[in-house]
C-alpha positions as CSV (number, residue, x, y, z in Angstrom):
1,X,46.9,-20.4,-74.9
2,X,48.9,-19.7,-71.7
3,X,52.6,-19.1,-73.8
4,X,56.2,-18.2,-72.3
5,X,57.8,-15.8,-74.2
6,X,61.4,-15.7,-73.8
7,X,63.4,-12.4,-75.4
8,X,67.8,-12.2,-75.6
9,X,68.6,-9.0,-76.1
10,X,71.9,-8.3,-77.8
11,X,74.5,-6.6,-75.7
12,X,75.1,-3.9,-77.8
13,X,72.0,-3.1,-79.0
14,X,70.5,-3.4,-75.2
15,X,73.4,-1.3,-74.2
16,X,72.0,1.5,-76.6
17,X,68.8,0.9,-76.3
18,X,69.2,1.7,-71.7
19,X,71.3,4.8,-73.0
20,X,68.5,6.1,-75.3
21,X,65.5,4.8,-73.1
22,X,64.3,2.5,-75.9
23,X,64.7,-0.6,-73.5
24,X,62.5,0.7,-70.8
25,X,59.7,2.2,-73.3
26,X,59.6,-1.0,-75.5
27,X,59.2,-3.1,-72.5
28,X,56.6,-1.2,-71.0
29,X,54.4,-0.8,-74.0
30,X,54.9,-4.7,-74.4
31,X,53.7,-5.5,-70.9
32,X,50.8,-3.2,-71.5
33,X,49.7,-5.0,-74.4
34,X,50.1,-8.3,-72.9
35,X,48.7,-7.9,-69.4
36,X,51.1,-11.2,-68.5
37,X,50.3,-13.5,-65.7
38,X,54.2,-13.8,-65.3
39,X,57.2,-11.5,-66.4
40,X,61.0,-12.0,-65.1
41,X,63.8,-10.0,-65.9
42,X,67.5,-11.4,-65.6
43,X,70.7,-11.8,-67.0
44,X,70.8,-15.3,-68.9
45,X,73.7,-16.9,-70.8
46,X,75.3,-13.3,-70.6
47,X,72.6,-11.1,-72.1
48,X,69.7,-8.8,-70.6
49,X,66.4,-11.4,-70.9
50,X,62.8,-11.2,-70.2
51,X,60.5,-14.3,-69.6
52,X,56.9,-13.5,-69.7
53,X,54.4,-15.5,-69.5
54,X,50.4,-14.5,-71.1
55,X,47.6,-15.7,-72.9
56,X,48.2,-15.8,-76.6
57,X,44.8,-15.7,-78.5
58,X,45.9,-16.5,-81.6
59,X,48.9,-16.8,-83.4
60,X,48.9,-13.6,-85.9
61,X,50.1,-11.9,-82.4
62,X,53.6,-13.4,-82.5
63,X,54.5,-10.5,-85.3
64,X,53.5,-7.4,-83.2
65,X,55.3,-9.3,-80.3
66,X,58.6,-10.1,-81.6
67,X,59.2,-7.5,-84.4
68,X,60.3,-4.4,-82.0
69,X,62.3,-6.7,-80.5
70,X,64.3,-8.0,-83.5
71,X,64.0,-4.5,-85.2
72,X,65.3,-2.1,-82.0
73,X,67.4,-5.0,-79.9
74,X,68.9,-7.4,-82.3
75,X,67.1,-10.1,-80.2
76,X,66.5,-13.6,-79.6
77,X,63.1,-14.2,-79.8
78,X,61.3,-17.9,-78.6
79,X,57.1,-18.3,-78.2
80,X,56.5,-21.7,-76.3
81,X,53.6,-22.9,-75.3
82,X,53.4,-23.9,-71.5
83,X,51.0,-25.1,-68.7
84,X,50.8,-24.4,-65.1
85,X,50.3,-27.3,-62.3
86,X,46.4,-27.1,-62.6
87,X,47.1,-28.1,-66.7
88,X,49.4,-30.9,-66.1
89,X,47.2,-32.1,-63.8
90,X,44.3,-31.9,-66.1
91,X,46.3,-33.6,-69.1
92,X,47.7,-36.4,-66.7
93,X,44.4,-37.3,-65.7
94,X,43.0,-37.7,-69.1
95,X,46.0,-40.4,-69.7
């Protein structure tokens, strides 16, 4: 299932975590693991954020996800299922 993962990290920890090199490490072993269609890196509502959208499989992968996020980054952590334009599309048309 094509899912937007959305990650807040806190400001302190994220702070440590550039000084150390955690940030950059976590984040690449994360993309590697995903392979995402999608990934976006800003500042939102104040805090360093990532937005990546992948294909989830199944649902026993949200804990390997989000846990080195909560663990090293004190982070905000959302899963949400989303669809691109050929989806809606798809789902409009079966209405």
């Amino acid at each position: 299932m094509r899912t937007l993962l959305r990650v807040i990290v806190d400001v302190t920890a994220g702070n440590k975590a550039v000084a150390d090199g955690s940030l950059a490490q976590t984040m690449k072993s994360t993309m590697d693991k995903l392979k995402p269609e999608a990934a976006y890196f800003c500042a939102f509502e104040g805090n360093r954020s990532c937005f990546i959208v992948f294909d989830m499989k199944d649902t026993s992968e949200i804990p390997g996800i989000a846990e080195p996020f909560f663990a090293k980054f004190n982070a905000k952590v959302e899963f949400t299922p989303v669809m691109n334009a050929e989806d809606l599309q798809k789902g409009l048309q079966s209405l």
